[in-house]
N, C-alpha and C positions, 0 to 999 in steps of 0.2 A: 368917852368910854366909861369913865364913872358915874356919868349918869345914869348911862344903861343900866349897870352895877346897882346901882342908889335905887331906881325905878324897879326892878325886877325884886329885888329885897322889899320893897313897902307893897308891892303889887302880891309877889308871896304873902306876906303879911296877914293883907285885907282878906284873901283866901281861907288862911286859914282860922280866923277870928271870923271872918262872917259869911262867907258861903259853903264850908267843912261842916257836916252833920256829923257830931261825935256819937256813939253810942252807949248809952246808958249802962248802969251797974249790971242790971241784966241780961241784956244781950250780948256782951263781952265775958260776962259768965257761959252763956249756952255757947258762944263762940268759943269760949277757952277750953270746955267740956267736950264738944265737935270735933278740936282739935286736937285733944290729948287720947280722946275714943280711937280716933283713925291714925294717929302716930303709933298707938298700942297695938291697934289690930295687921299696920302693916307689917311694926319691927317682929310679930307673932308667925307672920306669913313668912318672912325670909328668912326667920329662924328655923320655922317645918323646910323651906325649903332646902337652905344649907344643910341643915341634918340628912335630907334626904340625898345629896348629893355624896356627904360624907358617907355616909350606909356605903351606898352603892359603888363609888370610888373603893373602899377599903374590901369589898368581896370581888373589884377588876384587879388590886394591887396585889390585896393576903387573901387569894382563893382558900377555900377549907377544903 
C-alpha cells in the first residue's frame, strides 16, 4: 500500500515538472483579464436582473 502511495506521488511529480505546459506571464494576463471581464459582466446581469424583480415584486406587494 505504500508503495502505491510512494509511486503515485513521484508519478504526480514527473507530471507536473515535465509533461504540465505552464503558461507564460502573458497569457495568464489575457487569461486573468477573460476572467474578471465575464465575472463583471455576469455579477452586472444579476444585478439588472434582481432589481427588476425587486421593481416588479414591490408594485404586486405596495400597489399605487
Amino acid at each position: 500500500m505504500f508503495k502505491k502511495i510512494a509511486n503515485y506521488c513521484k508519478e504526480s511529480y514527473d507530471e507536473l515538472v515535465h509533461k504540465v505546459t505552464w503558461p507564460n506571464r502573458s497569457e495568464l494576463s489575457g487569461s486573468a483579464v477573460a476572467v474578471l471581464t465575464a465575472s463583471l459582466l455576469i455579477a452586472l446581469v444579476v444585478f439588472l436582473m434582481d432589481s427588476a424583480f425587486q421593481f416588479i415584486m414591490e408594485d404586486v406587494i405596495y400597489p399605487h
